[in-house]
C-alpha positions in Angstrom: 0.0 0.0 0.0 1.2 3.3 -0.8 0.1 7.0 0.2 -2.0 8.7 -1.8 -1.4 12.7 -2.7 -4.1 14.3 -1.0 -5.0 16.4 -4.0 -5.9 13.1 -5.7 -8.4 11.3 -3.2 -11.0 9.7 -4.8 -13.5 6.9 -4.1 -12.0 3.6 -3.0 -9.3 5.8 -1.0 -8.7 4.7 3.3 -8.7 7.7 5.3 -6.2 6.5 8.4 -7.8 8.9 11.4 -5.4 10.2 13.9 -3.5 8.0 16.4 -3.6 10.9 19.3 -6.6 12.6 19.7 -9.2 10.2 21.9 -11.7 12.3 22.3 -11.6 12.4 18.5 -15.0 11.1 16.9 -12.0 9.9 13.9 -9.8 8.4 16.9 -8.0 5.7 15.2 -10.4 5.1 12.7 -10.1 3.5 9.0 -12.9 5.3 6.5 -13.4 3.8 3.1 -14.6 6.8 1.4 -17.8 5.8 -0.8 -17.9 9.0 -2.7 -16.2 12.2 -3.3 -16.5 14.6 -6.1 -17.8 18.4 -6.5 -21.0 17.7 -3.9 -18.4 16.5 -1.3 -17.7 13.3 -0.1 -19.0 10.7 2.2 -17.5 7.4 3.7 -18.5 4.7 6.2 -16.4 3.7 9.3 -14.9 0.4 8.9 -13.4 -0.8 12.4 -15.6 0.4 14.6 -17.3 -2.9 15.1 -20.9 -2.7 17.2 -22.5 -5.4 19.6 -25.8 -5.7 17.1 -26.5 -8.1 14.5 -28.5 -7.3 11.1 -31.0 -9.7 13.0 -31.1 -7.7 16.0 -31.9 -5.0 14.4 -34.3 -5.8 11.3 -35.3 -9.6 11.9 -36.4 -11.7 9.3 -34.0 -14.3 9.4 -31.1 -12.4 8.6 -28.6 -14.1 10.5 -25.7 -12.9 12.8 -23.8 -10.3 10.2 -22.3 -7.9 13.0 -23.4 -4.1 12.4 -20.3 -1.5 12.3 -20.4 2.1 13.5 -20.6 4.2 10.3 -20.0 7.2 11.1 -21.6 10.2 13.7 -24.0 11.3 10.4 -27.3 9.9 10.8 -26.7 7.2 13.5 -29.8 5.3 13.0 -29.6 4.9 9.3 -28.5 1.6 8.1 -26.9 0.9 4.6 -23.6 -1.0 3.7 -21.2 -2.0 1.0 -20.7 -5.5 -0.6 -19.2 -7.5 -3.6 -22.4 -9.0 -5.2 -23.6 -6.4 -7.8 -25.3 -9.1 -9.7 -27.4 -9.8 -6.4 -28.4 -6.5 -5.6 -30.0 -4.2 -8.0 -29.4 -0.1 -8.2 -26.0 -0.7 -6.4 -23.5 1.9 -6.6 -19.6 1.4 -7.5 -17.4 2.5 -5.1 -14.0 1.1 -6.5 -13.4 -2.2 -8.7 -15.9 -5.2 -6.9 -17.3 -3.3 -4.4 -20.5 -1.5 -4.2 -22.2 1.1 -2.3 -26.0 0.0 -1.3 -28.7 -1.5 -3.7 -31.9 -2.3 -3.5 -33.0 -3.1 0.2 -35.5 -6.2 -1.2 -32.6 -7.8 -3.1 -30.4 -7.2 0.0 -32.7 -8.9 2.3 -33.2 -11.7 -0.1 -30.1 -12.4 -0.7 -28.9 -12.5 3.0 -32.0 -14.3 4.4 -30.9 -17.6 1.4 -27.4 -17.3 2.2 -26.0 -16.2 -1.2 -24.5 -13.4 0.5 -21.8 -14.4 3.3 -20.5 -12.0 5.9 -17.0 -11.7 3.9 -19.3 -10.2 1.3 -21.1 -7.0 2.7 -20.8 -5.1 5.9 -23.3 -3.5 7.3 -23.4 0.0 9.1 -25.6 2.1 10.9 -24.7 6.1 10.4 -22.1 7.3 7.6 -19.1 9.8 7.8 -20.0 13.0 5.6 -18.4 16.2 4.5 -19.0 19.4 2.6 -17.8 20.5 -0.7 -14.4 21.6 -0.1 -14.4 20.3 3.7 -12.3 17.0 3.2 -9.7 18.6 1.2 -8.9 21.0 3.9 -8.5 18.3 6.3 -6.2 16.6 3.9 -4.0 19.5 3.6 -4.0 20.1 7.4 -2.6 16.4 7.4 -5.4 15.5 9.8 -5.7 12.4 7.8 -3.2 9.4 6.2 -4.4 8.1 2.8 -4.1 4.9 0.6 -5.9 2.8 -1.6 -8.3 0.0 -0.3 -7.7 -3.5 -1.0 -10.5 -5.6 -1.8 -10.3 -8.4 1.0 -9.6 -6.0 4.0 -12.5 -4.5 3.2 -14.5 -7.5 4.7 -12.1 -8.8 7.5 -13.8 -10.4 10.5 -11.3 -9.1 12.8 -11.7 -5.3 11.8 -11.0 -4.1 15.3 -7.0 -4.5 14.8 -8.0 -2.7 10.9 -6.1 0.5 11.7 -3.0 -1.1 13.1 -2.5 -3.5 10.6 -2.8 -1.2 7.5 -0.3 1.3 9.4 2.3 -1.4 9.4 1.5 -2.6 5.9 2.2 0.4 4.9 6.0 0.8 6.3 8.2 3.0 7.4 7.5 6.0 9.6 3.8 4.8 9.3 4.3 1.7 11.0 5.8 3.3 14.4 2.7 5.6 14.0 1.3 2.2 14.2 2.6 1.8 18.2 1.8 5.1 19.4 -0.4 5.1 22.9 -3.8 5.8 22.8 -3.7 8.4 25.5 -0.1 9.5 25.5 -0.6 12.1 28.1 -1.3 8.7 30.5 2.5 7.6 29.1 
């Protein structure tokens, strides 16, 4: 994995959040970012995993897919991203394989027959959002580290240890950012 140059993020980009700030709502977190373009740009959360299942939360015989933390935009609103285009209708690319939402009936159709397995979609209640103009001011403030997703990671079962794992991946001075405390002032 490489870093991107912040003048060039696009969809299918990680946003790495920053390793110091806890009281951040970005505190270590990894953000696949969904869309970005003249409208601004909006992302889910990726390793912020909750203690809800798609059953727990909308039934049917949906089986035990665990529900991630989105983002703080619209908490209660549930969507996700997946590999199955040709399962779910109206779905929107995000980067080569992987999707952005669909229609809901497909979704739940799909899940509830098991031809959609939890390393093929995550699901996540709120998104991460910004305004025109608003992510590329963080980018030049270096408030965020950037590279390019990889398919599989996308979909990990273990997606707590998600920012960690990328940091080291990608070498270097990134990987002892990788190490740092979270609360240095308690170091």
């Amino acid at each position: 994995m490489t870093t991107q140059n912040p003048d060039h993020v696009a969809a299918g980009d990680l946003l790495i959040g920053p390793p110091c700030r806890p009281y951040d709502p970005f505190h270590r977190t990894v953000i696949l970012l969904c869309s970005h373009d003249e409208d601004g740009s909006f992302g889910l959360i990726l390793n912020r995993p909750t203690n809800l299942t798609i059953n727990s939360l909308i039934g049917n015989d949906m089986g035990d897919h665990v529900v991630h933390y989105g983002g703080p935009v619209s908490k209660d609103h549930l969507t996700f991203i997946h590999r199955c285009y040709d399962d779910i209708r109206e779905s929107m690319p995000v980067m080569d394989g992987i999707f952005y939402a669909g229609n809901a009936d497909d979704m739940v159709q799909s899940v509830q027959k098991q031809s959609i397995l939890p390393n093929q979609i995550r699901f996540c209640l709120g998104y991460s959002g910004w305004q025109p103009g608003q992510l590329e001011q963080e980018l030049q403030q270096d408030y965020w580290l950037i590279t390019r997703a990889d398919a599989d990671i996308l979909f990990e079962d273990d997606s707590s240890s998600l920012w960690k794992s990328l940091l080291i991946e990608m070498g270097g001075p990134y990987a002892m950012i990788a190490n740092y405390p979270h609360h240095p002032s308690l170091n």
